[in-house]
TORKOL-4160 file (C-alpha; in steps of 0.2 Angstrom, whole numbers, padded with zeros to 4 digits, m for minus):
430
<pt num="1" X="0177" Y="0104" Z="m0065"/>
<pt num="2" X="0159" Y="0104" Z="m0073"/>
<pt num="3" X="0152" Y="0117" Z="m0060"/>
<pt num="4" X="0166" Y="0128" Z="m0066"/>
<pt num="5" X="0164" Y="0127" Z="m0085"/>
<pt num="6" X="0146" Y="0127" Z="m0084"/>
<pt num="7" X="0149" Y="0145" Z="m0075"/>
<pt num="8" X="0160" Y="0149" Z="m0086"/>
<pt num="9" X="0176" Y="0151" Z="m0075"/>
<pt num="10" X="0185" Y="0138" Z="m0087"/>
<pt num="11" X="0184" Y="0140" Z="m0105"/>
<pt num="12" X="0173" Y="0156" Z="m0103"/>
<pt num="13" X="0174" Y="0170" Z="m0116"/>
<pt num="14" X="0181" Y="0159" Z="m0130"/>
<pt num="15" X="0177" Y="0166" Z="m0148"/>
<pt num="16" X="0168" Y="0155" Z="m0160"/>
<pt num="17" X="0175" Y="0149" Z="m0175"/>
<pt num="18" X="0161" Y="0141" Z="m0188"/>
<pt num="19" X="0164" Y="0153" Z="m0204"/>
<pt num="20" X="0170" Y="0140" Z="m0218"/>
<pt num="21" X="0187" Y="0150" Z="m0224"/>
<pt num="22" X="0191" Y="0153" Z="m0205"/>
<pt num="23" X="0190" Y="0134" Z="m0201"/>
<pt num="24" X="0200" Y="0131" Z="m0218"/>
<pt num="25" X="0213" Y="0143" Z="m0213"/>
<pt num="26" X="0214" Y="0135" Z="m0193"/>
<pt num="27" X="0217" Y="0119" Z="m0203"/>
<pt num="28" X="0228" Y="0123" Z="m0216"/>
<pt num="29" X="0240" Y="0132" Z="m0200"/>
<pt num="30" X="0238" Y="0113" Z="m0191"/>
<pt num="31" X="0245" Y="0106" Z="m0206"/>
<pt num="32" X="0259" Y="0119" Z="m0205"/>
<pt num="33" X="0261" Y="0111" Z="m0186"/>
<pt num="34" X="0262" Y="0097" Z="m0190"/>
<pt num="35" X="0243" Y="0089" Z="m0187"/>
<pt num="36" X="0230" Y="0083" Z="m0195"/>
<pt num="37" X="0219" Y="0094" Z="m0203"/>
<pt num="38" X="0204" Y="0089" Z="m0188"/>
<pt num="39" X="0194" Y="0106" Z="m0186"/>
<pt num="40" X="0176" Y="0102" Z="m0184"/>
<pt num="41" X="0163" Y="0115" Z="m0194"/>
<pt num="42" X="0161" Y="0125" Z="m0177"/>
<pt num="43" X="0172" Y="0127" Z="m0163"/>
<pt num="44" X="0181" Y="0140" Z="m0150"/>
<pt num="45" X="0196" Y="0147" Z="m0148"/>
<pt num="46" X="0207" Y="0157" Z="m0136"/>
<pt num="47" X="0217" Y="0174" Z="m0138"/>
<pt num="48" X="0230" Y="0163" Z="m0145"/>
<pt num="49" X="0220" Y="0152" Z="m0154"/>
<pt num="50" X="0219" Y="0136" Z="m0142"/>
<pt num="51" X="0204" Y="0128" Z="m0143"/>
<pt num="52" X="0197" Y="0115" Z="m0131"/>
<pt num="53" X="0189" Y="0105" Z="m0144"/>
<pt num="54" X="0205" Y="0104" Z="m0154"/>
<pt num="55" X="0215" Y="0097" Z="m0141"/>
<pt num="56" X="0202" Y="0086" Z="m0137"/>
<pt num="57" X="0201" Y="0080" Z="m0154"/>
<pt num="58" X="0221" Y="0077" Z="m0155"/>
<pt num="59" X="0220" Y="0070" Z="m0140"/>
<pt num="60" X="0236" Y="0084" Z="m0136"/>
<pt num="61" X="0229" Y="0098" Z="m0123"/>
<pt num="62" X="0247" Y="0105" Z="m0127"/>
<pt num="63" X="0247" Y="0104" Z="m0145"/>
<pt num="64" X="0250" Y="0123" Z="m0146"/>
<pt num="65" X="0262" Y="0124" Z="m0132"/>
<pt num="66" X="0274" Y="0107" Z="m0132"/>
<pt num="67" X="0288" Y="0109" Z="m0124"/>
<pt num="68" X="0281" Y="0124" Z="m0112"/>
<pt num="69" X="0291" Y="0137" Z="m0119"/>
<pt num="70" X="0290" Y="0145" Z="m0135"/>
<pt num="71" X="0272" Y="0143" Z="m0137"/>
<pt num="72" X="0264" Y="0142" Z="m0154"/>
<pt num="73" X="0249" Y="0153" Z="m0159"/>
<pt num="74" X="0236" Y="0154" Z="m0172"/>
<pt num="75" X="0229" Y="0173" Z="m0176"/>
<pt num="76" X="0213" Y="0171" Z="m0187"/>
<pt num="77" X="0205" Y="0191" Z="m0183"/>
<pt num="78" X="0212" Y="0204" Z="m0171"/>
<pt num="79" X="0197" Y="0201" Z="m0162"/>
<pt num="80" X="0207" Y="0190" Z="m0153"/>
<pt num="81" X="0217" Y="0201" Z="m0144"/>
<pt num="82" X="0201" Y="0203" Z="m0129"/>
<pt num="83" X="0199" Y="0183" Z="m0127"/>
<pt num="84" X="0205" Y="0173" Z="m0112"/>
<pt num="85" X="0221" Y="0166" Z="m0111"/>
<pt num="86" X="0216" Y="0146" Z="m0108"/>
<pt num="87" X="0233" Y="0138" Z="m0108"/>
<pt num="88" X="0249" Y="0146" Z="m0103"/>
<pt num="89" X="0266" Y="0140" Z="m0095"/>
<pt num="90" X="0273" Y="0159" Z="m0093"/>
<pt num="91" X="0263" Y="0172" Z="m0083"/>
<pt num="92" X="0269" Y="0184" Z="m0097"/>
<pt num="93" X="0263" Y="0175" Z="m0111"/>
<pt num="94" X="0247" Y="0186" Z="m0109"/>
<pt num="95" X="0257" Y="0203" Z="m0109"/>
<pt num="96" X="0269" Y="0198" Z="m0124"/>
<pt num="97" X="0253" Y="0194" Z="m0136"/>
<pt num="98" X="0242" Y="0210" Z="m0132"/>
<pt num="99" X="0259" Y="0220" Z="m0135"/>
<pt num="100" X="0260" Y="0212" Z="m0152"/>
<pt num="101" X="0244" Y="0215" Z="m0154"/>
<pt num="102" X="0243" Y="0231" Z="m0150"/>
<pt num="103" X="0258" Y="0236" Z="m0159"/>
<pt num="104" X="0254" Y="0228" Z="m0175"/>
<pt num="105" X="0233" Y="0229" Z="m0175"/>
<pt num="106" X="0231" Y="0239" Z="m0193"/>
<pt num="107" X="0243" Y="0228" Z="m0198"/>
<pt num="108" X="0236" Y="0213" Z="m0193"/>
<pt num="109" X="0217" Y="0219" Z="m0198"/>
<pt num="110" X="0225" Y="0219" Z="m0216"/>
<pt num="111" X="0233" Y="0202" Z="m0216"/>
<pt num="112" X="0220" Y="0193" Z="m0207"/>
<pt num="113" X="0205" Y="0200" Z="m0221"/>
<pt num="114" X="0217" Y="0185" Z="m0233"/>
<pt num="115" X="0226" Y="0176" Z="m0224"/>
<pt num="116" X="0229" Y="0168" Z="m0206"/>
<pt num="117" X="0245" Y="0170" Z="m0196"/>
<pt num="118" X="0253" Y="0156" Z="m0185"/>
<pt num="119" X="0269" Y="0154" Z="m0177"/>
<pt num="120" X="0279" Y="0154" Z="m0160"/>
<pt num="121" X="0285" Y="0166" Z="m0148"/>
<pt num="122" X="0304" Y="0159" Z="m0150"/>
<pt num="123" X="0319" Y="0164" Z="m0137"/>
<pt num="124" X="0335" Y="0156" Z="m0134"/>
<pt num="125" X="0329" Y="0141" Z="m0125"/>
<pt num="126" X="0320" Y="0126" Z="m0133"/>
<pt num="127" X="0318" Y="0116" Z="m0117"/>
<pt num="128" X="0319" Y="0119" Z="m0100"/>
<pt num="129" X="0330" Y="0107" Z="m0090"/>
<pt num="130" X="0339" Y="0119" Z="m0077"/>
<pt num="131" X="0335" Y="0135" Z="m0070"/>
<pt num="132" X="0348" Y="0144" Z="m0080"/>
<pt num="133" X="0338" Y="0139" Z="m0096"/>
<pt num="134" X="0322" Y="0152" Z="m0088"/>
<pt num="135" X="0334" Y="0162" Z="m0081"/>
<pt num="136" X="0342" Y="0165" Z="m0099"/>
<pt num="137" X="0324" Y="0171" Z="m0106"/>
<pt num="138" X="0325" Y="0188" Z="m0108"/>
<pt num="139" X="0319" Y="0192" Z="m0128"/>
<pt num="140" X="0308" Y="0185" Z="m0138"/>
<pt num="141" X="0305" Y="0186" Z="m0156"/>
<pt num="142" X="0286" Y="0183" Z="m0164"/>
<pt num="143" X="0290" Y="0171" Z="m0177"/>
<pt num="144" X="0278" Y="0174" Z="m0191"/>
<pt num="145" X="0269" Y="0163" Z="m0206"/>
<pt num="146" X="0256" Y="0167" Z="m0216"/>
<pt num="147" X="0248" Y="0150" Z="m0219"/>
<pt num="148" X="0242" Y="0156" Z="m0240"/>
<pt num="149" X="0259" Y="0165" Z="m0244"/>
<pt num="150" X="0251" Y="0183" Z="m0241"/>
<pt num="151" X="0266" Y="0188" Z="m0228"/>
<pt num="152" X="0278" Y="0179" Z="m0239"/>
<pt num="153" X="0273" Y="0188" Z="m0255"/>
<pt num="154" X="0273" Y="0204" Z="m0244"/>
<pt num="155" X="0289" Y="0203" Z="m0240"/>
<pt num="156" X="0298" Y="0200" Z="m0258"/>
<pt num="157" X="0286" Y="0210" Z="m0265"/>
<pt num="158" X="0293" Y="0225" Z="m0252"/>
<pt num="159" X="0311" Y="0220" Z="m0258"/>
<pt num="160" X="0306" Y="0221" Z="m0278"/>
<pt num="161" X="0297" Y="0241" Z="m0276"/>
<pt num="162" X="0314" Y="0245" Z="m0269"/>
<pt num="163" X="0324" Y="0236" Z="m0282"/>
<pt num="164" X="0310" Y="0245" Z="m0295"/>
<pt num="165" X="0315" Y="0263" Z="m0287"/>
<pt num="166" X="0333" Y="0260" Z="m0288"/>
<pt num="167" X="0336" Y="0254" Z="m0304"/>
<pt num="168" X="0334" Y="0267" Z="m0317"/>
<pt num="169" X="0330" Y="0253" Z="m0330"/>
<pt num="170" X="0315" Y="0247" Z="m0320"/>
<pt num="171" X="0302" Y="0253" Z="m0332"/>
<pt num="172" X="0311" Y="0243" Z="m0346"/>
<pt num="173" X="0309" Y="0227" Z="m0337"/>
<pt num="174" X="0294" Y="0216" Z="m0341"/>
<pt num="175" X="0299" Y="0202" Z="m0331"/>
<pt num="176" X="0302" Y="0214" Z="m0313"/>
<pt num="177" X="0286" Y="0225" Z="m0316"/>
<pt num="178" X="0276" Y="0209" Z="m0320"/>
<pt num="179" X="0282" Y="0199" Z="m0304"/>
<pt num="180" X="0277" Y="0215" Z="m0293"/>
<pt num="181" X="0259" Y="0216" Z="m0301"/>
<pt num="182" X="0257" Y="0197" Z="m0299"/>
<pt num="183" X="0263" Y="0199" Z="m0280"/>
<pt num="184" X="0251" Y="0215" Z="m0279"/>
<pt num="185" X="0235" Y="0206" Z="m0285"/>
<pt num="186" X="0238" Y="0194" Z="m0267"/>
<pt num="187" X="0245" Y="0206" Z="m0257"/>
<pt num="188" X="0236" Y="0223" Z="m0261"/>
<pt num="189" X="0245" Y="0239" Z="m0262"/>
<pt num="190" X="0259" Y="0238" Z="m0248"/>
<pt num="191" X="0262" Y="0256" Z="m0248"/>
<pt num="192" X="0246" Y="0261" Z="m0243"/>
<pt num="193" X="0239" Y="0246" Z="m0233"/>
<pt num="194" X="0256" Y="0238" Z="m0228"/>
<pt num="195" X="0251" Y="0219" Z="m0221"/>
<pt num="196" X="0266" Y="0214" Z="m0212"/>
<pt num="197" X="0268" Y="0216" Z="m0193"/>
<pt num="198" X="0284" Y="0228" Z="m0190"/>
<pt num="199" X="0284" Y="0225" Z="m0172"/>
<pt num="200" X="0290" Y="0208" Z="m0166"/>
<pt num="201" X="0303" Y="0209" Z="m0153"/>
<pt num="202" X="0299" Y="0211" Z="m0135"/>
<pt num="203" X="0307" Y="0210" Z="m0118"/>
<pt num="204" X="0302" Y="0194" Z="m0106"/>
<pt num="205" X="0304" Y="0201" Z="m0089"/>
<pt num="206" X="0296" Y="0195" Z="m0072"/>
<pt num="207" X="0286" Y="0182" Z="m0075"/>
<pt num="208" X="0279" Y="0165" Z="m0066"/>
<pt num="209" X="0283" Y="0149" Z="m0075"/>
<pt num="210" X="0275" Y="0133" Z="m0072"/>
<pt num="211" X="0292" Y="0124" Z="m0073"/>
<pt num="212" X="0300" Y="0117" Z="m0056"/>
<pt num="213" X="0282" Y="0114" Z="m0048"/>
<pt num="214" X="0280" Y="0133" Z="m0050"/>
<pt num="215" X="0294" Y="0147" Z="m0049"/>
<pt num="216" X="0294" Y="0165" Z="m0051"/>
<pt num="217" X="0307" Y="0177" Z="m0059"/>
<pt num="218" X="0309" Y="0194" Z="m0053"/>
<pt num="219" X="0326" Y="0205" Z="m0061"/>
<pt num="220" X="0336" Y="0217" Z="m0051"/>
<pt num="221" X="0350" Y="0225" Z="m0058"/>
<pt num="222" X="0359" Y="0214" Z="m0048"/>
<pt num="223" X="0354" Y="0199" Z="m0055"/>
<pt num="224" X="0339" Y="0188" Z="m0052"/>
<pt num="225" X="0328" Y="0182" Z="m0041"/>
<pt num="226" X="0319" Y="0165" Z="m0039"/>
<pt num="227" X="0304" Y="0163" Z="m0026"/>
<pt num="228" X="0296" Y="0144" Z="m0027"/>
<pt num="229" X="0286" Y="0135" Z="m0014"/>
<pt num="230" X="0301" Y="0121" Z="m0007"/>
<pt num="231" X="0310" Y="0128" Z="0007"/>
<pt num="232" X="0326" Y="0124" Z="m0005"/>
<pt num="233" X="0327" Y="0126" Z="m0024"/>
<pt num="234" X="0318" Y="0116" Z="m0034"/>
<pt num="235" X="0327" Y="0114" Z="m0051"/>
<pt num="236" X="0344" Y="0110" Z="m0053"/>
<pt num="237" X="0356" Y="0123" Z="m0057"/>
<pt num="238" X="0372" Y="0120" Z="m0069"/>
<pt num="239" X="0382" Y="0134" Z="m0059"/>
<pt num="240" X="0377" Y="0147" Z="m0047"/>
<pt num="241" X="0369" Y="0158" Z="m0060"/>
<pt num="242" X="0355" Y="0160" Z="m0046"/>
<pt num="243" X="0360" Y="0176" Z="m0036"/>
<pt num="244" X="0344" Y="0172" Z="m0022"/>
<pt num="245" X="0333" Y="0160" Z="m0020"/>
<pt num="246" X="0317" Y="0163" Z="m0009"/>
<pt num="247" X="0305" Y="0152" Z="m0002"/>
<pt num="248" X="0285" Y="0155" Z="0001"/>
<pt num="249" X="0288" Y="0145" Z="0016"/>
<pt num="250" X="0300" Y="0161" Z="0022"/>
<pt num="251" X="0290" Y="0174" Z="0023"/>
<pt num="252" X="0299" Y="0187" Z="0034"/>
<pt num="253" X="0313" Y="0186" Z="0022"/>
<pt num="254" X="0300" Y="0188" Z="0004"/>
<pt num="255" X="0291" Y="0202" Z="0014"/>
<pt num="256" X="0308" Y="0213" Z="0016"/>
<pt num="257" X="0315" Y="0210" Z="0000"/>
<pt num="258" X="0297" Y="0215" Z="m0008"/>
<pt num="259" X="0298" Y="0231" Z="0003"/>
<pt num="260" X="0317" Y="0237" Z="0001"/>
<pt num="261" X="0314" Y="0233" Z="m0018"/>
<pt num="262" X="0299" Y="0245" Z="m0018"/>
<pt num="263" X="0287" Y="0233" Z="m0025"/>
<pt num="264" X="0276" Y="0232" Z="m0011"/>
<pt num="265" X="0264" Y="0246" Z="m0007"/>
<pt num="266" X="0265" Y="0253" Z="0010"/>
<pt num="267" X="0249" Y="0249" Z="0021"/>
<pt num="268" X="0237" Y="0260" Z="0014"/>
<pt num="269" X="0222" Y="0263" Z="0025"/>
<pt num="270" X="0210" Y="0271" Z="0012"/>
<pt num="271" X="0212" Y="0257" Z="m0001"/>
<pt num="272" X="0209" Y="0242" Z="0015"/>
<pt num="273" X="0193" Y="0252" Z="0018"/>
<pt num="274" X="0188" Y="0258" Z="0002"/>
<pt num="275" X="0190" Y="0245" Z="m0008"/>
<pt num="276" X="0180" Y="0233" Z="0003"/>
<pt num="277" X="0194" Y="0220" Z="0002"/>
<pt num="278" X="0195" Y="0220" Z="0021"/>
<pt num="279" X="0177" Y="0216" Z="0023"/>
<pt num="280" X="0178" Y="0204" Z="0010"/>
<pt num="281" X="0191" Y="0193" Z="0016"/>
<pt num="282" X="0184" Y="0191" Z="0034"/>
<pt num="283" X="0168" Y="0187" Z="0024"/>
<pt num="284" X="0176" Y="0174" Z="0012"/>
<pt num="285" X="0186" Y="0168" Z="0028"/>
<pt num="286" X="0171" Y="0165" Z="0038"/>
<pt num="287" X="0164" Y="0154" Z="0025"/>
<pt num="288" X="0178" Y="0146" Z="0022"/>
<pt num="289" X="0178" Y="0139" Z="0038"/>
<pt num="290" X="0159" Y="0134" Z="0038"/>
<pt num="291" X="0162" Y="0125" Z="0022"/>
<pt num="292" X="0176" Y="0116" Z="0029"/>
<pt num="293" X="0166" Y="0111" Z="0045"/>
<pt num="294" X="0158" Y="0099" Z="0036"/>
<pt num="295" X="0140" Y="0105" Z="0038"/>
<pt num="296" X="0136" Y="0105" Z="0023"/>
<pt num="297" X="0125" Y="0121" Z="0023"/>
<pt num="298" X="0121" Y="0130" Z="0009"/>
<pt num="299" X="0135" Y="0147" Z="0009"/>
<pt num="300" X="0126" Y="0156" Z="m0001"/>
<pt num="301" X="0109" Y="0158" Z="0006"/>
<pt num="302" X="0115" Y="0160" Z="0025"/>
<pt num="303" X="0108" Y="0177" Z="0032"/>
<pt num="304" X="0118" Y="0187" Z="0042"/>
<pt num="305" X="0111" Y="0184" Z="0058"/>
<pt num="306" X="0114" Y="0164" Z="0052"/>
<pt num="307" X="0132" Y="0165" Z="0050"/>
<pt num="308" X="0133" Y="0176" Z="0065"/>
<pt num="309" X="0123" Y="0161" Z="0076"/>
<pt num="310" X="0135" Y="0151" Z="0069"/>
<pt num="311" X="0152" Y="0160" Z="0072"/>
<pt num="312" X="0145" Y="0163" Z="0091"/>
<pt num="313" X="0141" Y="0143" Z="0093"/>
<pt num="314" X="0158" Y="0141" Z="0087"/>
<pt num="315" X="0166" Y="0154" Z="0096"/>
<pt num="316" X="0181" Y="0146" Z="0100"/>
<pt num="317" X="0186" Y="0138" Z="0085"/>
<pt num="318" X="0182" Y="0157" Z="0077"/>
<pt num="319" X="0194" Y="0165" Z="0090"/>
<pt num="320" X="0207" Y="0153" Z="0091"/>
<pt num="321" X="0207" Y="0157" Z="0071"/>
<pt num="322" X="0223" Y="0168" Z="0069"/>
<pt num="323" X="0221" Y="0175" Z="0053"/>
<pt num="324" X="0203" Y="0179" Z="0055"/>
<pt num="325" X="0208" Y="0185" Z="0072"/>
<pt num="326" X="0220" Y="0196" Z="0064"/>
<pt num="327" X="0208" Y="0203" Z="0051"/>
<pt num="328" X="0192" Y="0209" Z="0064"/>
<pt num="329" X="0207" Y="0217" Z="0075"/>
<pt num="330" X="0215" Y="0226" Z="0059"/>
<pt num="331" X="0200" Y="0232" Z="0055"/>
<pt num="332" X="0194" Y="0239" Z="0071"/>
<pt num="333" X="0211" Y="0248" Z="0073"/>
<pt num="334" X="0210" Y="0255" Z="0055"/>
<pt num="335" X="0190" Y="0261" Z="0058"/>
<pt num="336" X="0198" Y="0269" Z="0073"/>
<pt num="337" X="0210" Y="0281" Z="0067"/>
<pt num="338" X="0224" Y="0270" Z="0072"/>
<pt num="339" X="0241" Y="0266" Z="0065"/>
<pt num="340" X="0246" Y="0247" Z="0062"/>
<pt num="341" X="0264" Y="0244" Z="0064"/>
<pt num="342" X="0271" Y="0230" Z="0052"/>
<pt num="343" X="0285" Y="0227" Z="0060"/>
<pt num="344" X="0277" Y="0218" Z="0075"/>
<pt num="345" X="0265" Y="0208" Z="0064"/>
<pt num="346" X="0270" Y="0189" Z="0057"/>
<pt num="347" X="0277" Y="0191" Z="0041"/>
<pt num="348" X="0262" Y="0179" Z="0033"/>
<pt num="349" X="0251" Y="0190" Z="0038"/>
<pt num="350" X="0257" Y="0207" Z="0035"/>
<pt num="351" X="0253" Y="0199" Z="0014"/>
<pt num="352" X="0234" Y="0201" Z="0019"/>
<pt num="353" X="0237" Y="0219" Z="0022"/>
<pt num="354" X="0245" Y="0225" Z="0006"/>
<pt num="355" X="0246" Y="0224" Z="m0012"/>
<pt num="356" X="0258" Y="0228" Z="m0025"/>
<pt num="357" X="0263" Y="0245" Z="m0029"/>
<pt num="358" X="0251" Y="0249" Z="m0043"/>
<pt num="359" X="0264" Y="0258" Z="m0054"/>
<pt num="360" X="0277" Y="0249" Z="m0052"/>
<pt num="361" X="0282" Y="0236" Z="m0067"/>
<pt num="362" X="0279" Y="0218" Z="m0058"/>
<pt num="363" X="0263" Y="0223" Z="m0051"/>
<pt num="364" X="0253" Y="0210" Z="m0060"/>
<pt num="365" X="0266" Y="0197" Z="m0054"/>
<pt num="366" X="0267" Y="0203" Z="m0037"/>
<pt num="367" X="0248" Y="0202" Z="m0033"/>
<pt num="368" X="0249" Y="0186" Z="m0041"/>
<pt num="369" X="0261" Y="0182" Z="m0027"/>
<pt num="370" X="0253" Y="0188" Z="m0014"/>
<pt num="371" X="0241" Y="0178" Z="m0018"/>
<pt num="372" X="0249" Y="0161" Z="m0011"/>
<pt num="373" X="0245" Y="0169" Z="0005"/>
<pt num="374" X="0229" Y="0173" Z="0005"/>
<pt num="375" X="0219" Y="0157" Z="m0002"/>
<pt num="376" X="0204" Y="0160" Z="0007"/>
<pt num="377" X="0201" Y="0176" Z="m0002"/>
<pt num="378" X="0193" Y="0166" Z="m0019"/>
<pt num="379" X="0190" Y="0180" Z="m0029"/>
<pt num="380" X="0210" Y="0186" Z="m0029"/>
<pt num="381" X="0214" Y="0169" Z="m0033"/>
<pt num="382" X="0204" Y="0167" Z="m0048"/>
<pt num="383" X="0208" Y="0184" Z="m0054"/>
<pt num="384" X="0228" Y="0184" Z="m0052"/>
<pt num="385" X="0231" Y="0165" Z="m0049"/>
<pt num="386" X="0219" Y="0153" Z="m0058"/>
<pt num="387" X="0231" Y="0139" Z="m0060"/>
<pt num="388" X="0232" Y="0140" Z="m0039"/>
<pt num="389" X="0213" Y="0145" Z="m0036"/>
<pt num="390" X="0209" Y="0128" Z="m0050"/>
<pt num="391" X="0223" Y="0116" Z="m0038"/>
<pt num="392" X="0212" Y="0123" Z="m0020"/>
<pt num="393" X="0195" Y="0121" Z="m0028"/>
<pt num="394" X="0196" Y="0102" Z="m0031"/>
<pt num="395" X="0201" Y="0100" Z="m0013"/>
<pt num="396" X="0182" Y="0110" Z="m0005"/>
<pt num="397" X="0167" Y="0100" Z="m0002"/>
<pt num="398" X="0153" Y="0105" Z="m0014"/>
<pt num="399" X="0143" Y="0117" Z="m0003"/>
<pt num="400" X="0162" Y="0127" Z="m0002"/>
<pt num="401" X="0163" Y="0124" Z="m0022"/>
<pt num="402" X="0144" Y="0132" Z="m0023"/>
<pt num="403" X="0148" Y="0147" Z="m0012"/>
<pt num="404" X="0164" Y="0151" Z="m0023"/>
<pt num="405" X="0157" Y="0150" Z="m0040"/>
<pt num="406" X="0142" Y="0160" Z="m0034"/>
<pt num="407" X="0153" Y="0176" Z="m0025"/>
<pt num="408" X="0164" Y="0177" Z="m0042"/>
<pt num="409" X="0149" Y="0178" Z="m0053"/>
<pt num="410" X="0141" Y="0191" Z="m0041"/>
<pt num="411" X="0156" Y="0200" Z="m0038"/>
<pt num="412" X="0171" Y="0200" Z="m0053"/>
<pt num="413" X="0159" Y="0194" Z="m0067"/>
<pt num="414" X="0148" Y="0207" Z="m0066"/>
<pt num="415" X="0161" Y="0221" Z="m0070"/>
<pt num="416" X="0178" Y="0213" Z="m0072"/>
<pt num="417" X="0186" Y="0232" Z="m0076"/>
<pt num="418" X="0177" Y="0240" Z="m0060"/>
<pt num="419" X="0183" Y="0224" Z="m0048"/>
<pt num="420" X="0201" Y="0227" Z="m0056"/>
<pt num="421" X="0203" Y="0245" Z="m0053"/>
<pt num="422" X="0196" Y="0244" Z="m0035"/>
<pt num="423" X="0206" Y="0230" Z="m0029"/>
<pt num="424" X="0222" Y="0235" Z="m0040"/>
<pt num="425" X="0220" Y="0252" Z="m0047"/>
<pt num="426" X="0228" Y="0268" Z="m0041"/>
<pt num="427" X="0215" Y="0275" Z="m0032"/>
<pt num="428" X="0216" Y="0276" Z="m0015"/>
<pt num="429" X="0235" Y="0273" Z="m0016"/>
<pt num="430" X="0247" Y="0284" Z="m0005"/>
């Protein structure tokens, strides 16, 4: 994993914490925890507030996330709200904090100029043993603290004006108007610059979890749905709660639910061509199998008329390739005006084709989805699917490993926001 942290593809973008009263106020919201009060003078954190070097420290890389639900967070500035999400059991963990943040930013710019906010994003379930206790995730409520009272004072200060504007003997009381000045003087004037988040309720939907070797949740109005990798469930079940189970390993039967459910996009020429995916999964796939010939050449620096030497001296092996086979005769067919029909193409394949609908809710999670059938293309999986792109990338040989980290830095790192909206966005979309 060096080769990916010295890149930057693990533990990249973190903020650095080294202000004294920001290291004070991490430590005083360990305390609050729980731990030790072990912050070093400079260290990084995430968007909510993991940091590497503290969980290295605690010897507890889930000190802020222990029983993989109901993960704990640690806000020391809004900035936080554009960092990297390290360490999360929910795929919706992401979504849920930027919605906080984004409904509560003046309020948190207030709070955080005194104070630091910690807590947990709490729902029903407190452990999860059977795949009712996911299935019962629905809302979740940020659980807030104020680690030097600021949110606390905020609150009963709030309480004491309205008690001041209702009574009409307020102005005679010495003891009230002196409890709401010495509140004011840590809180600051509520009414104008009011310090406590007012939006902290929010809907857990479809989501991935890593619970059960890794399952996803997708709601109908008819109940839910479960797709994990074991042809039969993985978790046990306390009654038959689960309305549908589907496995990865039956993809005919994924595809069409996808497709009547209208979360799949219908094969859309312009956006194969467009976007250059096509191009760059025969590209990634060619590699692929180089590196996995054993070799040992170097990816990266291979010309063109190199890799094609290579794929004519392994010209069976290339053409006995179905998915690479697959992708060269899509491609002709699409560059010549021809239409593909899905229904006469093996449902594992029709995934390399198509992508979620962009607009349609569980995009994010679909794509993800697709993504466990396409793990040669490495630049999806590290973008949607890091925790399956990490699992694939300890099983390469090195000159594989180089290849990858070089096309993700030339490619997605050098505009994350264009790669997104050319791969994902609507443009191009039927």
């Amino acid at each position: 994993m060096e080769r990916l942290i010295a890149s930057k593809m693990i533990y990249g973008g973190l903020m650095q914490v080294s202000q004294p009263h920001l290291v004070k106020n991490y430590n005083t919201a360990l305390t609050q925890f729980g731990f030790k009060p072990v912050a070093p003078a400079s260290f990084f954190i995430d968007a909510m507030g993991f940091s590497p070097q503290i969980a290295e420290i605690l010897d507890d890389p889930q000190y802020l996330n222990p029983h993989r639900v109901n993960p704990r967070f640690i806000i020391l500035t809004p900035k936080q709200h554009d960092l990297p999400y390290i360490q999360v059991s929910f795929s919706s963990t992401p979504e849920l904090m930027r919605s906080f943040y984004r409904a509560n930013r003046m309020a948190l710019d207030i709070l955080t100029l005194k104070d630091v906010i910690f807590g947990e994003i709490e729902d029903d379930t407190y452990t999860v043993s059977t795949i009712e206790d996911l299935l019962s995730i629905r809302n979740v409520v940020f659980d807030l603290n104020s680690a030097n009272g600021v949110l606390e004072a905020a609150y009963k200060l709030e309480g004491l004006i309205a008690r001041f504007e209702r009574e009409t003997t307020s102005w005679d009381n010495d003891e009230l108007m002196g409890e709401i000045i010495s509140l004011a003087a840590l809180t600051g004037d509520i009414r104008k610059n009011d310090p406590v988040p007012r939006t902290t309720r929010f809907t857990k939907n479809a989501f991935w979890a890593d619970h059960f070797g890794g399952v996803y949740v997708l709601r109908d109005e008819d109940g839910h749905i479960v797709v994990g990798e074991p042809e039969e469930p993985p978790f046990p079940s306390k009654n038959r709660a689960v309305d549908w189970y589907l496995s990865l390993a039956d993809p005919k039967t994924l595809h069409t639910y996808l497709t009547e459910t209208d979360r799949l996009e219908p094969l859309n020429r312009d956006w194969l061509l467009n976007s250059g995916v096509l191009d760059s999964r025969i590209e990634q796939h060619i590699r692929a199998l180089m590196g996995l010939s054993g070799n040992g050449a170097d990816l990266g620096k291979l010309s063109p008329a190199n890799v094609k030497k290579w794929v004519n001296a392994h010209a069976a092996d290339v053409s006995n390739d179905r998915i690479l086979s697959f992708l060269t005769r899509s491609k002709k067919t699409l560059l010549a005006g021809q239409k593909i029909d899905l229904g006469g193409i093996a449902p594992d394949l029709r995934f390399l084709l198509q992508r979620a609908k962009p607009d349609h809710p569980d995009a994010g999670l679909i794509n993800r989805l697709i993504a466990e059938f396409v793990p040669f293309d490495f630049v999806l999986r590290f973008m949607v699917n890091k925790e399956a792109f990490y699992r694939d990338y300890e099983t390469y040989p090195n000159n594989l490993r180089d290849y990858v980290v070089a096309l993700i830095e030339a490619t997605y790192f050098r505009d994350k926001e264009v790669h997104w909206q050319k791969l994902f966005g609507d443009n191009g979309s039927q």
